[in-house]
C-alpha positions in Angstrom: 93.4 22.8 87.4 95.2 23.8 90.5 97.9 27.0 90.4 101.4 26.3 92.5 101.4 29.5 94.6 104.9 29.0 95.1 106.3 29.6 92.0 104.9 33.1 91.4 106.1 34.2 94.5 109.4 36.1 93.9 112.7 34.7 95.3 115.0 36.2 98.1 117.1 37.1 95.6 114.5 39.7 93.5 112.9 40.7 97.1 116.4 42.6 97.9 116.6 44.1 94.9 113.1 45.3 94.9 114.3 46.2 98.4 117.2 48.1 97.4 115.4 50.2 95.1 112.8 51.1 97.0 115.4 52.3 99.6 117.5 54.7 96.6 117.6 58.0 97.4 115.5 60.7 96.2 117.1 62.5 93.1 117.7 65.9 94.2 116.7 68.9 91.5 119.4 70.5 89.4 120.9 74.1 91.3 121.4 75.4 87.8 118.6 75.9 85.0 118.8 75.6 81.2 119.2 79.2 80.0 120.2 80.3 83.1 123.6 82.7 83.2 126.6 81.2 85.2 130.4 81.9 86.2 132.6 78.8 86.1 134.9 79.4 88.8 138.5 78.7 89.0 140.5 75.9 90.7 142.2 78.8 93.4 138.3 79.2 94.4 137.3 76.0 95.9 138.3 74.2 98.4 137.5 70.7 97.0 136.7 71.0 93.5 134.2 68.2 92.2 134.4 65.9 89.0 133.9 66.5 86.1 136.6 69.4 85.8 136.5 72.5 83.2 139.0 73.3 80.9 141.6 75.5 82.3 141.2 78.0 79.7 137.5 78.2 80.6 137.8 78.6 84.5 136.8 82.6 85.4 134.3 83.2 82.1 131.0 83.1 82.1 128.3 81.5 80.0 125.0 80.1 79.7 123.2 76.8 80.9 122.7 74.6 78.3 121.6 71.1 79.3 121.3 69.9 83.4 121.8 65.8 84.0 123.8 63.4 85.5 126.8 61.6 84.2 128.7 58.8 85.8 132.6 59.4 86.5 135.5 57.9 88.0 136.9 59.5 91.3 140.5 59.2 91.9 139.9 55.7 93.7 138.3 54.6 90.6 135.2 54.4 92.1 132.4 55.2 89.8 129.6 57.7 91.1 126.4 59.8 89.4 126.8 63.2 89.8 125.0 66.3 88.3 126.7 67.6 85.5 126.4 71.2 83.4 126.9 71.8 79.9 128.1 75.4 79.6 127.8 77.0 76.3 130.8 80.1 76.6 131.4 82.6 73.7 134.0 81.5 71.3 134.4 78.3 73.3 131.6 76.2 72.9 129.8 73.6 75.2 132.0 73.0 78.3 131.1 69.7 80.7 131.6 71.1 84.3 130.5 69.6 87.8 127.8 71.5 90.1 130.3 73.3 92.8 132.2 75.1 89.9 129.5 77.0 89.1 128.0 80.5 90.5 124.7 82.1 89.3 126.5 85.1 87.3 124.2 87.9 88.5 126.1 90.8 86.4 125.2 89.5 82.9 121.2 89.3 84.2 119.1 91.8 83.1 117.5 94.6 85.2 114.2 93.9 86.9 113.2 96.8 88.2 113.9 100.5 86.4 116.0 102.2 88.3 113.9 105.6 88.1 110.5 104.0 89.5 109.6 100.8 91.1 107.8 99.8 88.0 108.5 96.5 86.5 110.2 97.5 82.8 110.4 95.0 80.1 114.1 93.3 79.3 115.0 91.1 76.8 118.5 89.3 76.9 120.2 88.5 73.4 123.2 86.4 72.9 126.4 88.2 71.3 126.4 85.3 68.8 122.5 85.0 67.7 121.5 88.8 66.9 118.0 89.9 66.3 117.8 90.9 62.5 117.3 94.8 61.9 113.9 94.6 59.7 111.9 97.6 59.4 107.8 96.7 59.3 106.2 99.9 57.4 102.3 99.5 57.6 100.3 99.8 54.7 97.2 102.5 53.8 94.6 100.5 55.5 96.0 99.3 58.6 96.4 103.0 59.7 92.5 103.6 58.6 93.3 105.8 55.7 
């Protein structure tokens, strides 16, 4: 029993489109990270804003990261393209889809690294407006303070 060599070669046809995919380019990292604190800008800011757009009502708040990715849209030629996308959670707003160049790392809503007294690293903790730590008061008992 004798195997036709011929057939399990692939065609022209799949060895350009193994081709062409060998050849994509490399996926380039996300600027903005999930929990990270960001600005959307306003349209007056840029000089060629990129799709998708904020809401106008967003533009100038700030807000945090949600979810990086990429999401296909139309440009004005109605040419469809991949580009890297944000969901921006804003207070009182909700999620907000907005393109990569509208966005600026907000540095004034970080916290502190340093104390400002001594060079010492002091520990900060960032807590959302809208999910607030509960107020619970742990008293210990007789025998964990070795009475």
């Amino acid at each position: 029993m004798s195997i036709n060599m011929d057939l399990l070669a692939p065609s022209a046809e799949e060895e350009a489109e193994l081709k062409d995919q060998q050849e994509e380019p490399p996926v380039k990292e996300p600027e903005f990270l999930p929990c990270q604190l960001v600005r959307i800008k306003q349209a007056a800011e840029l000089e060629a804003p990129d799709i998708p757009f904020p809401a106008e009502h967003v533009q100038g708040m700030a807000g945090g990261v949600e979810m990086a990715g990429k999401v296909y849209v139309y440009s004005e030629t109605k040419e469809a393209m991949f580009v890297q996308a944000y969901f921006v959670r804003v207070d009182g707003v909700g999620p907000v889809l907005t393109g990569e160049n509208w966005l600026e790392d907000n540095y004034s809503l970080s916290p502190r690294p340093l104390n400002r007294r001594s060079a010492s690293p002091t520990p900060t903790f960032f807590v959302p407006l809208q999910y607030p730590c509960s107020r619970s008061t742990v008293i210990p008992d007789e025998r964990s303070l070795g009475a």
